[in-house]
C-alpha positions in Angstrom: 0.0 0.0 0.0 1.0 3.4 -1.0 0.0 6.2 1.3 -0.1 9.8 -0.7 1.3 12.9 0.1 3.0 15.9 -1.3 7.1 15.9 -2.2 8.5 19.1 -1.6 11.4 20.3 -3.9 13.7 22.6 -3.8 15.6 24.5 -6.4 18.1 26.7 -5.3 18.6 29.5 -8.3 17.1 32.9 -9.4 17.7 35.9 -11.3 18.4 39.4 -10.2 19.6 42.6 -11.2 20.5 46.0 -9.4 21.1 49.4 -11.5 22.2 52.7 -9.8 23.0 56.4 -10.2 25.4 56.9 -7.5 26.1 60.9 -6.5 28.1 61.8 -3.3 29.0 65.8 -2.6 31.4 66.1 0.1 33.1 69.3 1.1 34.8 71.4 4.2 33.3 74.8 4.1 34.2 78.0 6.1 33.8 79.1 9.6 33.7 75.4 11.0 31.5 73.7 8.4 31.9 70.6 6.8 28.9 69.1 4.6 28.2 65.5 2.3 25.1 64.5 0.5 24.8 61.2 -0.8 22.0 60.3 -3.6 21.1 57.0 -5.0 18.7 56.3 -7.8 18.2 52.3 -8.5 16.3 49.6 -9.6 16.1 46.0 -8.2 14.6 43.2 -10.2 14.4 39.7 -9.1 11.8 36.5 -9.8 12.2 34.7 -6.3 11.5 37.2 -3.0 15.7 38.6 -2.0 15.2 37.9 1.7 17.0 35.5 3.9 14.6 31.9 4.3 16.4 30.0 6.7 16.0 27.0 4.5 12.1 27.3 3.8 12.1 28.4 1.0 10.3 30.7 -1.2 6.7 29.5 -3.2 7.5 29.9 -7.2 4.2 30.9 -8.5 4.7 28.9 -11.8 7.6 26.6 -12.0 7.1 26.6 -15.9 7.6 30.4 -16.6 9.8 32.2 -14.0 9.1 35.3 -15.5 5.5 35.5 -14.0 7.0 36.2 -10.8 9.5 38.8 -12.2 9.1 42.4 -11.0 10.6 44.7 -8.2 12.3 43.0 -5.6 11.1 43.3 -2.1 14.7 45.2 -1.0 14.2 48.3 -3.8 14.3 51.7 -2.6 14.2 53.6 -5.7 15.3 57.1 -4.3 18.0 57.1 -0.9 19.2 60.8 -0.2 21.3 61.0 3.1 22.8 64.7 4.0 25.1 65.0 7.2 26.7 68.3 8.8 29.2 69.4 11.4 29.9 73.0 12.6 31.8 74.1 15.0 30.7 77.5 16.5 32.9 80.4 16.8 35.1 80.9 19.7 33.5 84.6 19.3 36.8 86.3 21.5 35.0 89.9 20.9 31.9 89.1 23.3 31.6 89.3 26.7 32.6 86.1 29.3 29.3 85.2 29.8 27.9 85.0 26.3 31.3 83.2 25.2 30.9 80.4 28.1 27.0 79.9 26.6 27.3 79.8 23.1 31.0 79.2 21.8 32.7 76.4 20.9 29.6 74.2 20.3 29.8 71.2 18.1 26.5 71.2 15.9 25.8 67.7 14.0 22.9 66.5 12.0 22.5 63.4 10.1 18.8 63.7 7.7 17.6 60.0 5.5 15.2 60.5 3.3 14.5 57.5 1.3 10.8 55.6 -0.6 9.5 52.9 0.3 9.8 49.3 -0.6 7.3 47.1 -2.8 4.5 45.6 -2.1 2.5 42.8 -4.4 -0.9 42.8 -4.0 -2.6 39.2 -3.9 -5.8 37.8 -3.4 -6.2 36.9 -0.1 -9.6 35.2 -0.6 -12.7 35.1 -2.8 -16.0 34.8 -1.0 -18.4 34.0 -3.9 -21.8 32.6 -2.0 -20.7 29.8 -1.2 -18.8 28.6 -4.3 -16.1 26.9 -2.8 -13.5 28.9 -4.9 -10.0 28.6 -3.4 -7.8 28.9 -6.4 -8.4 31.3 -9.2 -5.1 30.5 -11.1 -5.4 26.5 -10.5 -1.8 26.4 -10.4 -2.5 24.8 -6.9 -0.9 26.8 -4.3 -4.3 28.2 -2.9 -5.3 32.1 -2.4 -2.8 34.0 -0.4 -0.3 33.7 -3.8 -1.9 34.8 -7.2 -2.2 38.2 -8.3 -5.4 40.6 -9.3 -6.2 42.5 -12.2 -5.7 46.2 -12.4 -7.9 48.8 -12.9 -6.7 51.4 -14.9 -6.5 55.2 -14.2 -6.8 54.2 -10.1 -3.6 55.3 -8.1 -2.2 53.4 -5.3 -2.8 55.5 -2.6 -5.8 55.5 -0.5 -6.3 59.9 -0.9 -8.3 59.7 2.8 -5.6 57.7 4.5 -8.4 56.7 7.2 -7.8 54.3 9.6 -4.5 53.7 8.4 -5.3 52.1 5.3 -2.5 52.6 2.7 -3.7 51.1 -0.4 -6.2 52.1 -2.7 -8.5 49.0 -2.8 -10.6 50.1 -6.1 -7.2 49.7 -7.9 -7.8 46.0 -8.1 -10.5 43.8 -9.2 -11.3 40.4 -10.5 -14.2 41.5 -12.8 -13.4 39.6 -16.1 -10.7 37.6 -14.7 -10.2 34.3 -16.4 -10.0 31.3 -14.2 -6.8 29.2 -14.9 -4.5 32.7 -15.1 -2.3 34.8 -13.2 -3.8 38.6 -12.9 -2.1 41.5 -14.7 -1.0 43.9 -11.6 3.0 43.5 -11.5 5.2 41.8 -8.9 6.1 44.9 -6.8 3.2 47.0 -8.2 3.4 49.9 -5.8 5.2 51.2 -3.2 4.7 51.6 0.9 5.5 54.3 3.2 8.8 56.1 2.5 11.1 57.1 5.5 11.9 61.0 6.5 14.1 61.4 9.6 16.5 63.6 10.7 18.5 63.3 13.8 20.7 66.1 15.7 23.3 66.3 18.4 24.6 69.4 20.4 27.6 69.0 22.5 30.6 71.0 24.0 33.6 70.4 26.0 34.5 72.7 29.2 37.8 72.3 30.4 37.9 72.3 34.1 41.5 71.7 34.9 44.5 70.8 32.6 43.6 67.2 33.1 40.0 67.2 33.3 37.6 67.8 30.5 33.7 67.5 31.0 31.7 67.0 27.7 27.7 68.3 27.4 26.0 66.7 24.8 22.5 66.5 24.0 21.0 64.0 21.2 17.8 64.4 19.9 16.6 60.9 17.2 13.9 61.7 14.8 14.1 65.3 15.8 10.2 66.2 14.4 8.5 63.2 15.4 7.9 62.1 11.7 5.6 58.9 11.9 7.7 55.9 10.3 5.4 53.4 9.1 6.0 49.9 8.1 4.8 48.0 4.8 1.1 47.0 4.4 2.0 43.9 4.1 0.8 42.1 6.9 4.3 41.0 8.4 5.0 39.0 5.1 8.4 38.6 3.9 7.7 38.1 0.6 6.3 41.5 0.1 2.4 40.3 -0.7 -0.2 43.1 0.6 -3.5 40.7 0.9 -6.6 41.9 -1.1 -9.9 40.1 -0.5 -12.4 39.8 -3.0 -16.3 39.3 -2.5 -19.2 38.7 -4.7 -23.0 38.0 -3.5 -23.2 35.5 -6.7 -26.9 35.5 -6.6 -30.1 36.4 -9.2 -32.0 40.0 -8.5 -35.7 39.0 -8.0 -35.0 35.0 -7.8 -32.6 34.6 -4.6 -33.7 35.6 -1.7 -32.6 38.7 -0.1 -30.4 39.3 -3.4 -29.4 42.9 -3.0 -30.2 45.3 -5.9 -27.6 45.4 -8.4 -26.1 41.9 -7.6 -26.2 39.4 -9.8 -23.7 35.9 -10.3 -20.1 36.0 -9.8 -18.9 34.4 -13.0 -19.6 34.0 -16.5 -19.5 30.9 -19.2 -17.6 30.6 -22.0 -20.5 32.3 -24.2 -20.6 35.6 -21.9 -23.4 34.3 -19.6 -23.9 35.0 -16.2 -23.9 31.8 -14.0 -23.5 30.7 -10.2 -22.8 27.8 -11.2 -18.4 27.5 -11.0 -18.4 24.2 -13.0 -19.5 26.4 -16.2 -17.3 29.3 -15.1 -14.4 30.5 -17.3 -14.4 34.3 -15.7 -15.2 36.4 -13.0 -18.1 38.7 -13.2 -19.9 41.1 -9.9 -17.4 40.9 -7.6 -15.5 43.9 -5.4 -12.8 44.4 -3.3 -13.1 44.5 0.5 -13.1 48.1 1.7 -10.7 48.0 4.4 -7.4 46.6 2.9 -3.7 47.5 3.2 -3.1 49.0 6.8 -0.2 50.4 8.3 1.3 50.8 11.5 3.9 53.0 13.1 7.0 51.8 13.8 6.7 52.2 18.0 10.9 52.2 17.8 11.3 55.8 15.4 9.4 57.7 17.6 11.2 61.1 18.5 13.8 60.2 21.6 15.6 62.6 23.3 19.0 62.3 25.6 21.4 63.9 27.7 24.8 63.2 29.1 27.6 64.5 30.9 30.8 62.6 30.2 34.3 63.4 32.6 37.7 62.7 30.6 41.0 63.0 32.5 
């Protein structure tokens, strides 16, 4: 007797490329200033998810064309700008004792990142068609959770309102005239998630109290404006997928039951025809996208933090 069960295999290759404009400024300026900026324009593209698996591997959404799961790879950050500054105050000898002991010889520094956010693919998370059992659009058999949706053209990414968090625009996706057996058209990496914007500053002197002894003030301030750093709507998943659920009342105005006006069945046949029935289905038809999709949450660790210290050297 043979028992069944499923053989896993793994194949350890992929494709990947990484193009960059690379700009750097770097310069001493007068009176105690020194500046760099640093500017990077790229592009990553991979077909397998660039993240470290630990041996579990990565799902390959069809083993016979690679390319389907081609597209922006979870690590690109199309635009990095990082500017940094040091300046030393005056001594300011021509003021008074008392104005020279507040403000001179302070060491000013400020490190600013400003950089985009990473990709997201969206994928449908589920299909609720009344109760037509539908788990795998694609049939390529690795279940909802992995296959992508159509796009809907003109519809940006962003949700305008931003309420409640939600990142992405739901209405950019759909599954109207999907055909069952295929992958959807929105790309691997399709859009973007929250950038990051932070600039940190420190303040700090030295006051010489003896020959030997030295006491430092410095004061650090991370984040300096409290910008909210969010992290990807993407549901904590590695692989970059930002779920989209799909639903679809799949029932007949005027012939079901509580059918709601405007509703009607969730696919249609191979001659156009609306039908419940999924055994005569070739697309999707009445369907929509869940309203609430694509939430983000601050990152509780880049809130603003201030410190001070005092530091003795002898």
């Amino acid at each position: 007797m043979i028992n069944s069960g499923s053989i896993g295999v793994y194949s350890y290759h992929g494709t990947a490329s990484y193009d960059s404009l690379q700009a750097m400024f770097n310069t001493r300026l007068q009176h105690g200033l020194s500046l760099a900026l640093v500017y990077t324009y790229s592009k990553t593209i991979s077909d397998v998810p660039l993240r470290s698996n630990n041996g579990g591997g990565n799902l390959i959404l069809d083993p016979f064309n690679r390319g389907a799961s081609n597209g922006l790879a979870t690590i690109d950050r199309p635009h990095i700008f990082a500017a940094n500054f040091i300046y030393d105050t005056p001594t300011m000898h021509n003021w008074n004792k008392i104005e020279r002991e507040a403000l001179a010889n302070w060491e000013v520094g400020s490190i600013i990142n400003v950089s985009s956010g990473t990709p997201y693919t969206p994928v449908i998370n589920s299909f609720n068609a009344g109760g037509s059992g539908v788990n795998d659009l694609s049939g390529i058999g690795l279940g909802n959770g992995s296959y992508r949706p159509d796009i809907v053209a003109g519809q940006p990414c962003r949700n305008s309102s931003f309420a409640g968090f939600q990142w992405i625009n739901p209405n950019r996706y759909t599954l109207n005239g999907f055909k069952l057996g295929t992958i959807g058209n929105a790309p691997v990496g399709d859009c973007l998630g929250p950038g990051v914007a932070r600039a940190d500053l420190s303040l700090s002197r030295y006051i010489r109290l003896t020959e030997r002894f030295k006491l430092q003030i410095r004061v650090d301030a991370f984040n300096l404006f409290n910008h909210p750093q969010y992290g990807n709507p993407n549901n904590g998943n590695t692989n970059g997928f930002a779920s989209i659920g799909f639903s679809s009342n799949n029932c007949v105005v005027n012939v079901d039951p509580k059918c709601p006006a405007g509703s009607g069945p969730a696919f249609l046949d191979a001659t156009g025809t609306p039908t419940k029935i999924l055994a005569n289905a070739v697309s999707i038809a009445n369907s929509s996208p869940n309203s609430v999709v694509g939430q983000v949450t601050a990152d509780n660790q880049r809130d603003r933090q201030l410190q001070g210290s005092l530091r003795l050297t002898f």
